[in-house]
DRENRODREN-861392 format. One record per residue (C-alpha): y, x negated, z negated. Coordinates in nm, 2 decimals. Example, Ala and Ser with C-alpha at 12.3 -4.5 7.8 and 13.67 -1.06 7.14 Angstrom:
<nodes>
       c2       c1       c3
    -0.45    -1.23    -0.78
    -0.11    -1.37    -0.71
</nodes>
This chain:
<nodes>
       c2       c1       c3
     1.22     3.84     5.32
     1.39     3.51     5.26
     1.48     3.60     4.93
     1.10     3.63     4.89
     1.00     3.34     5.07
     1.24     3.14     4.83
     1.09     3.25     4.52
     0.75     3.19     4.67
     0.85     2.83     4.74
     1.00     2.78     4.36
     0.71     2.95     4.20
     0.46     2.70     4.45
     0.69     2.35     4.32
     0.63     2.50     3.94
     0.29     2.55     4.06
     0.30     2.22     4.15
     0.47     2.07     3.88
     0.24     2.20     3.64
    -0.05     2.07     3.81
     0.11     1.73     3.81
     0.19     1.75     3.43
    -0.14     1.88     3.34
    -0.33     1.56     3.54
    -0.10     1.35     3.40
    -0.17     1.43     3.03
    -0.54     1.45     3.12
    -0.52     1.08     3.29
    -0.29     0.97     2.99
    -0.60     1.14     2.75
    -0.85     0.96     2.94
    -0.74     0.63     2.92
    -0.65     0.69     2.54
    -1.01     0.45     2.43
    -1.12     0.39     2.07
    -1.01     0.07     1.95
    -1.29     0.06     1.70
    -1.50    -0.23     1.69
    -1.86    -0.23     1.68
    -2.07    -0.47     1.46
    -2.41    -0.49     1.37
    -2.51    -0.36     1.04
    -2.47    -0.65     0.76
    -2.75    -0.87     0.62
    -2.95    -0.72     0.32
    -2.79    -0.85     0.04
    -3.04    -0.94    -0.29
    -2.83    -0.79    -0.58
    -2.87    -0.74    -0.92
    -2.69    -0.40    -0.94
    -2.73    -0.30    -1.26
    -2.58    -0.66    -1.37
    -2.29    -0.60    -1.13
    -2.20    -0.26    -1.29
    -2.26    -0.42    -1.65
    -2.04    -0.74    -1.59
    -1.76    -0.41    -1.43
    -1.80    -0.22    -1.75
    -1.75    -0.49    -1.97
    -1.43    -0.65    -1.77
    -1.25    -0.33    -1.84
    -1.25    -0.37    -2.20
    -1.01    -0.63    -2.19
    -0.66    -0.45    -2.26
    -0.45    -0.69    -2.05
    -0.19    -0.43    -2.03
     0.16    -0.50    -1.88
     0.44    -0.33    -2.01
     0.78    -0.22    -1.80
     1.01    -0.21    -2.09
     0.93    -0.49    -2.31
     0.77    -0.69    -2.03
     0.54    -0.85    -2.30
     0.18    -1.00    -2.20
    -0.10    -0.92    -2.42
    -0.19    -1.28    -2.48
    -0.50    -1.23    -2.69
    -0.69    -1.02    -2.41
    -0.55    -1.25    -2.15
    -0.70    -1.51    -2.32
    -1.03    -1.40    -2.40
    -1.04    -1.19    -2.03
    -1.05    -1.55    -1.94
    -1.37    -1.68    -2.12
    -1.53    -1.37    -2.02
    -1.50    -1.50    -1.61
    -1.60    -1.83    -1.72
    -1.89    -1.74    -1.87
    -2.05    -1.46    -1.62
    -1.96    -1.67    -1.28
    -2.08    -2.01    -1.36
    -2.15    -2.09    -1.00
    -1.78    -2.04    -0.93
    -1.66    -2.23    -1.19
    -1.88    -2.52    -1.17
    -1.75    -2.57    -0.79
    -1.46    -2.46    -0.73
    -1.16    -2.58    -0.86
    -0.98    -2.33    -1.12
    -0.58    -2.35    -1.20
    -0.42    -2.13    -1.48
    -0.05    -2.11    -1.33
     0.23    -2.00    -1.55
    -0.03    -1.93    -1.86
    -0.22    -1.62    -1.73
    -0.26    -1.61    -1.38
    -0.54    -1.80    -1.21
    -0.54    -1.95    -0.82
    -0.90    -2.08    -0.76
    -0.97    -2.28    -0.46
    -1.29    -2.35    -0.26
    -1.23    -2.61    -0.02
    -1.36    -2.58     0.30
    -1.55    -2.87     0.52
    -1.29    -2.80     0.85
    -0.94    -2.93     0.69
    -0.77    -2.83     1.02
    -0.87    -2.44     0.96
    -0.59    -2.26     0.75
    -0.69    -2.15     0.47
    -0.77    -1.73     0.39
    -0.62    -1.58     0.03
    -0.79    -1.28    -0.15
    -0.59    -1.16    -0.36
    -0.63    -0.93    -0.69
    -0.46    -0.85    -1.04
    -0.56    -0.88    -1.37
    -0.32    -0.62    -1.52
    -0.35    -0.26    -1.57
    -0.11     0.01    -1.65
    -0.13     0.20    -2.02
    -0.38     0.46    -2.07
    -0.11     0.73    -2.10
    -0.24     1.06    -2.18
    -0.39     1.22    -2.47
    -0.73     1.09    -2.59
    -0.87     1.41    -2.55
    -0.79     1.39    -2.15
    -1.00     1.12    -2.09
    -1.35     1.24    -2.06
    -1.47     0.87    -2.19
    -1.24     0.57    -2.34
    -1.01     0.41    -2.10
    -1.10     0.07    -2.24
    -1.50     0.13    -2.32
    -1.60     0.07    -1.97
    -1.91     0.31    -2.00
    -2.08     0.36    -1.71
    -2.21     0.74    -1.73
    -2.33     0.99    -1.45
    -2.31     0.74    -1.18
    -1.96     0.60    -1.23
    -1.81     0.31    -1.41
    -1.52     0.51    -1.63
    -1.22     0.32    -1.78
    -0.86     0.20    -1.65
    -0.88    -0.07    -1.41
    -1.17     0.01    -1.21
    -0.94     0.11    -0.91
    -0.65    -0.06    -0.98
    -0.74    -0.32    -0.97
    -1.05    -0.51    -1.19
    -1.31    -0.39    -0.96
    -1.09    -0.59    -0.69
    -1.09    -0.93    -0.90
    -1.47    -0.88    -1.00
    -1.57    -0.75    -0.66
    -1.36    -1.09    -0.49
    -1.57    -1.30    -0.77
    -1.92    -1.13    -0.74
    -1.94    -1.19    -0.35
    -1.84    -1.53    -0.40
    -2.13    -1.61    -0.71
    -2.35    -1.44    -0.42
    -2.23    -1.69    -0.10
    -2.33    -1.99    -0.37
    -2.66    -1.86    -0.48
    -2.73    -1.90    -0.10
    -2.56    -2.24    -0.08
    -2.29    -2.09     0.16
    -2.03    -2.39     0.26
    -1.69    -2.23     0.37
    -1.55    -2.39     0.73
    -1.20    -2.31     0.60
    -1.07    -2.33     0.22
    -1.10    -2.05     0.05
    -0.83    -1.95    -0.23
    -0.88    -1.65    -0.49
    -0.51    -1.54    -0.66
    -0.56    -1.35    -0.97
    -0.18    -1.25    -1.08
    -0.13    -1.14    -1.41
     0.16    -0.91    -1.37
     0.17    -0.72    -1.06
     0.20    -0.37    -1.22
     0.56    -0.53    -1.37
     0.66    -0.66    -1.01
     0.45    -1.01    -0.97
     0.77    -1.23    -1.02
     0.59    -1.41    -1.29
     0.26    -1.41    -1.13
     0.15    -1.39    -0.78
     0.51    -1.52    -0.70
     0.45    -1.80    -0.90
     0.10    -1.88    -0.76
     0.28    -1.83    -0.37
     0.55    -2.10    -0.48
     0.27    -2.35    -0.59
     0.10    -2.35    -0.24
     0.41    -2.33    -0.06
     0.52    -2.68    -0.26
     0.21    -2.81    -0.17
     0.24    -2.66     0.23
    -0.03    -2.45     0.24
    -0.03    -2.22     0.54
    -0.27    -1.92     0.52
    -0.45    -1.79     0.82
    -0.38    -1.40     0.64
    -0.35    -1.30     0.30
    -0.56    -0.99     0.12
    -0.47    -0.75    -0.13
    -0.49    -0.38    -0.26
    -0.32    -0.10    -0.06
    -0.48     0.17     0.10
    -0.82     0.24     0.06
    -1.16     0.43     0.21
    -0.97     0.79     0.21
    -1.22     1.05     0.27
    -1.13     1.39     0.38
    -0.76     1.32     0.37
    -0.62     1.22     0.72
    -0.61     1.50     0.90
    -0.79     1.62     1.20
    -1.02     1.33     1.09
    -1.40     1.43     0.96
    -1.49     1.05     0.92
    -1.37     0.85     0.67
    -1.09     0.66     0.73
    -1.03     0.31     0.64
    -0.64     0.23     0.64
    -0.55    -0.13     0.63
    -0.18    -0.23     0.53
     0.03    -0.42     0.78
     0.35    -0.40     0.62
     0.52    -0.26     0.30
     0.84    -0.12     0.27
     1.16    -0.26     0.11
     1.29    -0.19    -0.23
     1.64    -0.09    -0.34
     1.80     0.13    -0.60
     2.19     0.20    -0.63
     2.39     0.34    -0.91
     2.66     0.58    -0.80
     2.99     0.62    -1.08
     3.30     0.89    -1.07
     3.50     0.81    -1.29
     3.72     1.12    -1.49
     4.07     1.21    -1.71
     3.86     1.37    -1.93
     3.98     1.65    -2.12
     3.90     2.02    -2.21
     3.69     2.25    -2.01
     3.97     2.50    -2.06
     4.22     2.36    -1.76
     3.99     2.16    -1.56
     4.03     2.01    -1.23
     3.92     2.15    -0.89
     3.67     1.92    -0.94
     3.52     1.72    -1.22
     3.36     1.36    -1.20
     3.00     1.57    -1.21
     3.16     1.78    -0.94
     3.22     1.47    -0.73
     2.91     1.30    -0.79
     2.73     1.64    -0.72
     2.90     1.66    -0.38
     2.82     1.25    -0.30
     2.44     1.36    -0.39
     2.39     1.63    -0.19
     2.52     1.41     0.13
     2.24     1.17     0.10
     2.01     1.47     0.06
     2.12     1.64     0.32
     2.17     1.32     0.59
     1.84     1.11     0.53
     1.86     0.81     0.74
     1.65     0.85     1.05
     1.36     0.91     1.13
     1.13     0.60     1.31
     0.76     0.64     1.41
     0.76     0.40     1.67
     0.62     0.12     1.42
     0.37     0.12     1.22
     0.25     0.49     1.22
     0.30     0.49     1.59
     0.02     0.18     1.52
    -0.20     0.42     1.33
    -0.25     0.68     1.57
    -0.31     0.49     1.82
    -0.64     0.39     1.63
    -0.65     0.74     1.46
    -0.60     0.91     1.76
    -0.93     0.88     2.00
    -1.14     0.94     1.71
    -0.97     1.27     1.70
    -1.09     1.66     1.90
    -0.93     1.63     2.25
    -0.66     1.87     2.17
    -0.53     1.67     1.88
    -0.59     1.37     2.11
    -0.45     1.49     2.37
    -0.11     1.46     2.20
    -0.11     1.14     2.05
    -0.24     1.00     2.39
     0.07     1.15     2.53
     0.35     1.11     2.26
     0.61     1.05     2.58
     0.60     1.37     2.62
     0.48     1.56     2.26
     0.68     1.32     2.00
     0.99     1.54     1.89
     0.66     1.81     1.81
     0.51     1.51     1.60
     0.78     1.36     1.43
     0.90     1.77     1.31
     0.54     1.78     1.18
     0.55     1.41     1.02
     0.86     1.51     0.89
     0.73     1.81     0.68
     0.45     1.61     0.52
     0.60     1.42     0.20
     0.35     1.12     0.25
     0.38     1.13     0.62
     0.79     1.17     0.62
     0.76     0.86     0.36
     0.61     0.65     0.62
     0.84     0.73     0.87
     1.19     0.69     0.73
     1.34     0.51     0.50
     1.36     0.73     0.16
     1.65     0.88    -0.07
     1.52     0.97    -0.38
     1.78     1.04    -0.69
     1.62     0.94    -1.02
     1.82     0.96    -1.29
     2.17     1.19    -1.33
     2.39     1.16    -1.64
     2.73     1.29    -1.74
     2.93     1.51    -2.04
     2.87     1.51    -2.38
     2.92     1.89    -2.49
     3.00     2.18    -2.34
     3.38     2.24    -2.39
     3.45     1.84    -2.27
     3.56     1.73    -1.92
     3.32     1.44    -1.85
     3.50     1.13    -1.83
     3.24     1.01    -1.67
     2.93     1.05    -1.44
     2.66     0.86    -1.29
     2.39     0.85    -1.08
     2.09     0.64    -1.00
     1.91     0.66    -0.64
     1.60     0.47    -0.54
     1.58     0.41    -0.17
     1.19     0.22    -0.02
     1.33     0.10     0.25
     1.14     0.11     0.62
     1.07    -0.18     0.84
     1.31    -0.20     1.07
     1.59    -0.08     0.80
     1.74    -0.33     0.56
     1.93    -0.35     0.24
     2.20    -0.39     0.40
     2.17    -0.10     0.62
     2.08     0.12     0.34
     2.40     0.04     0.15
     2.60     0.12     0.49
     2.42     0.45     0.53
     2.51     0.51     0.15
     2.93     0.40     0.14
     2.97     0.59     0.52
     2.78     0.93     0.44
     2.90     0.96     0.08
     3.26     0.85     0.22
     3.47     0.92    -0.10
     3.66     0.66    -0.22
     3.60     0.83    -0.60
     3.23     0.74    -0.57
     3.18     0.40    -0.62
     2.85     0.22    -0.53
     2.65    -0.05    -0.68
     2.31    -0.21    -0.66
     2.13    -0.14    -1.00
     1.88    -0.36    -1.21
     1.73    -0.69    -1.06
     1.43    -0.57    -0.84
     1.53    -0.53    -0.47
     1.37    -0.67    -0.20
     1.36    -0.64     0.19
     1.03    -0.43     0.37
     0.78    -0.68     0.49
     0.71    -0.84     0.86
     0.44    -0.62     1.05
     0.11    -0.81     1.10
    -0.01    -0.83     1.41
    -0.32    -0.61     1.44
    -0.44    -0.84     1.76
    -0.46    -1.13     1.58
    -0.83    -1.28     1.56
    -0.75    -1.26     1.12
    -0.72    -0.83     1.18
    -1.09    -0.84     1.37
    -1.25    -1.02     1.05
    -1.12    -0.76     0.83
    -1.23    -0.47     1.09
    -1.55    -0.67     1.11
    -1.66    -0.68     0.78
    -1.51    -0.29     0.69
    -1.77    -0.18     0.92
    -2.07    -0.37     0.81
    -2.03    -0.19     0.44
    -1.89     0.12     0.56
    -2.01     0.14     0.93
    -1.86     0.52     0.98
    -1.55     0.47     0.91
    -1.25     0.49     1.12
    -1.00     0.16     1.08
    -0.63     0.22     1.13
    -0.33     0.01     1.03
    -0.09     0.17     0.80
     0.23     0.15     0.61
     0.22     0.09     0.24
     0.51     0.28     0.09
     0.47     0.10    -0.24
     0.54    -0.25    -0.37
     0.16    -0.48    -0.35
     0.16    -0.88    -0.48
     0.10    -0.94    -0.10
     0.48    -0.93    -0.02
     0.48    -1.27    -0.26
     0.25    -1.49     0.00
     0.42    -1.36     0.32
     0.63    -1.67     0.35
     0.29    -1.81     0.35
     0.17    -1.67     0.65
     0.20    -1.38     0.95
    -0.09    -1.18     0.87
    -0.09    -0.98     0.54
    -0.34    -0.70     0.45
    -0.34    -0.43     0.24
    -0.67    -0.29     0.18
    -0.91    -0.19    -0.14
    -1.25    -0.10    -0.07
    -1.26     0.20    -0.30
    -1.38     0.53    -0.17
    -1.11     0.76    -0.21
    -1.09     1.20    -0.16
    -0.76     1.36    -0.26
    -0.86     1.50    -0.60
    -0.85     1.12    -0.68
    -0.53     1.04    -0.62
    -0.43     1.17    -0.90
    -0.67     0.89    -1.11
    -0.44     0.63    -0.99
    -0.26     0.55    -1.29
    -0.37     0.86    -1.48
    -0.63     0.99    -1.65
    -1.01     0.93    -1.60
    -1.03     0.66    -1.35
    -1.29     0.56    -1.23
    -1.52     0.38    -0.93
    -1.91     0.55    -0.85
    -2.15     0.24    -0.92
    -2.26     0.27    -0.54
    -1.93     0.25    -0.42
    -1.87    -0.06    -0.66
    -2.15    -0.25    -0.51
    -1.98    -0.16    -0.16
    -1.70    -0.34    -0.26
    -1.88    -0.61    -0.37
    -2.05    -0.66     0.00
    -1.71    -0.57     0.15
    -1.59    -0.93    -0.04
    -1.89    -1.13     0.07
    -1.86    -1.03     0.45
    -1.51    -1.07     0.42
    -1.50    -1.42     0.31
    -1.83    -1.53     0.53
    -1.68    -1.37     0.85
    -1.36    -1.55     0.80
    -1.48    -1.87     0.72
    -1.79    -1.95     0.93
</nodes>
């Protein structure tokens, strides 16, 4: 009888437990609010859309392409790209003040009547990436601009012309209504972000640093308006860049005797560097969602079913489940570690012939939180073969970017005026895994943004850079509204 009045007791405290647990989680989901903001619908806007598409269309048929490899600028269409902004914003030209800054890239600045306000940055390229791909792939011209069953077509029109037009059409539209800014307004048009920005946003960041400008936030491309993408998400959901992750790439070299194939060694220099490889493959440095992503779902997350919801509310309890799941997802594991990715492997000249040498290169982005230096101690202990030996490779490496802060009054204007275009969409902060100009202004200021207002579905994607890009003529004129309650928000 004891025996059963023990078990009776035991099963009572489980009992008990889980009743405890189960209130707690429910409590936890509860208090797990929307931190969406709510905004009235934006003013009706008098535009001439079929002038904004035209003056889209033609933009795109300037081929101010930057190369990678011979890092030439195409000086003609740079040129003439030029006149062409000139002419079809006369407003913006005839009042605010325009500087071309090492040849090609152009900083405009509209000053603002409160000199004690810091000053906002939009920021946008002029460049574009080849049309690679066979002609026939393209189902019109990359560089004829047409506009054809409700899209403008052509290369550019995501990445990243409808950004510098869109930035330039809302500001024509703030002077046609005699709009004064409080606080100075600058526009930064670099000419070679798609090479890295060294020679143009960086250049246009060291001007205004000379000159100690301090910006109240800086904005740029990133993420966009993704739509049916995030998971467990119906709405769209717009994802704004906080931060950006580091760059680094390392060359590892084994060095060989050489020889014939016919009395090798226990293990040749490929061997070696074979062996080194699959260590870094098979020990990725850790796993972290406590930063940004952790940041995302706490927006994401109330907008999700209560079961999904449920979990993020209580990720005290649910995170190793998460992070497994996070972990499976090759975008979502990008965002949450720093990445090892080997992209180039080279060694032996013919068949019969020890290698006397071999090498690798591995590209790392690098997390916030991580460093360069971190990364290159994660590399020397796991690999831990004195026959490997480790270098950094090329010139580009750079360290991940400061987190904004999303409470900062500079995060609610660009909340604000995402919901007066596209009033269903869920914001979130996210991680940009890729390389923006932004990172160039950060010494300027504490609040960078990442965010293009381009709708977005997965069969997209793939248009980034490739074939048949595009922008619908509806979404266009979003972006065009997205600019003008951007800069009217902020500088009121």
């Amino acid at each position: 009888m004891r025996k059963r009045g023990r078990i009776k007791r035991v099963l009572l405290f489980l009992l008990l437990v889980i009743v405890l647990l189960f209130a707690v989680l429910l409590f936890k989901t509860l208090q797990f609010r929307s931190k969406q903001v709510q905004v009235d619908a934006g003013q009706q806007l008098n535009l001439d859309n079929s002038a904004i598409s035209r003056r889209l269309s033609e933009a795109l048929r300037f081929k101010t392409i930057s190369k990678q490899e011979s890092g030439e600028v195409a000086t003609a269409e740079f040129q003439a790209f030029h006149e062409f902004l000139k002419q079809n914003f006369p407003r913006t030209h005839a009042t605010l003040s325009r500087e071309v800054v090492n040849q090609w890239s152009l900083l405009y600045t509209w000053k603002g009547t409160n000199q004690t306000l810091r000053p906002i940055l939009l920021s946008a390229h002029q460049d574009v990436v080849p049309a690679e791909g066979a002609k026939t792939a393209w189902q019109y011209p990359p560089f004829d601009g047409l506009i054809a069953d409700g899209y403008v077509w052509g290369r550019g029109t995501m990445d990243d012309k409808s950004s510098v037009l869109g930035i330039l059409e809302g500001v024509e539209t703030l002077l046609t209504e005699n709009y004064q800014p409080q606080r100075t307004v600058y526009l930064a048009f670099g000419h070679d972000e798609e090479v890295g920005g060294k020679e143009g946003a960086s250049k246009i960041a060291s001007l205004l640093q000379s000159r100690g400008v301090e910006l109240e936030y800086v904005i740029d491309e990133g993420f966009f308006l993704t739509d049916g993408i995030v998971p467990g998400v119906t709405r769209p959901v717009a994802l704004v860049g906080i931060a950006e992750k580091g760059f680094l790439t390392l060359e590892l070299t084994v060095d060989g005797e050489g020889g014939h194939s016919s009395v090798p060694p226990p293990h040749t220099s490929i061997g070696i560097l074979s062996q080194a490889i699959n260590k870094l493959e098979q020990q990725q440095m850790p796993q972290d969602m406590d930063g940004v992503v952790r940041q995302m779902f706490d927006y994401i997350g109330p907008e999700m079913p209560f079961g999904k919801k449920l979990v993020f509310a209580n990720l005290w309890l649910f995170k190793p489940l998460v992070e497994r799941q996070l972990a499976a997802s090759t975008s979502m594991n990008a965002s949450t570690r720093t990445t090892t990715a080997v992209t180039i492997v080279e060694g032996g000249i013919k068949e019969n012939v020890l290698p006397a040498k071999a090498r690798a290169v591995v590209n790392f982005r690098i997390l916030p939180g991580d460093t360069i230096e971190s990364v290159i101690d994660h590399v020397t202990n796991t690999i831990n073969d004195s026959r490997v030996k480790i270098a950094r490779y090329g010139t580009e490496a750079f360290q991940p970017t400061p987190i904004s802060d999303t409470s900062a009054q500079s995060f609610q204007f660009v909340q604000r005026s995402i919901k007066q275009v596209f009033g269903e969409a869920v914001i979130a902060p996210g991680l940009v895994v890729g390389a923006t100009d932004a990172r160039h202004y950060q010494p300027l200021t504490k609040s960078a943004y990442r965010f293009l207002p381009v709708r977005l579905r997965s069969e997209d994607i793939r248009r980034m850079h490739g074939v048949n890009e595009r922008i619908s003529v509806d979404n266009y004129l979003e972006a065009v509204k997205f600019y003008y309650y951007l800069i009217k928000n902020s500088t009121m």
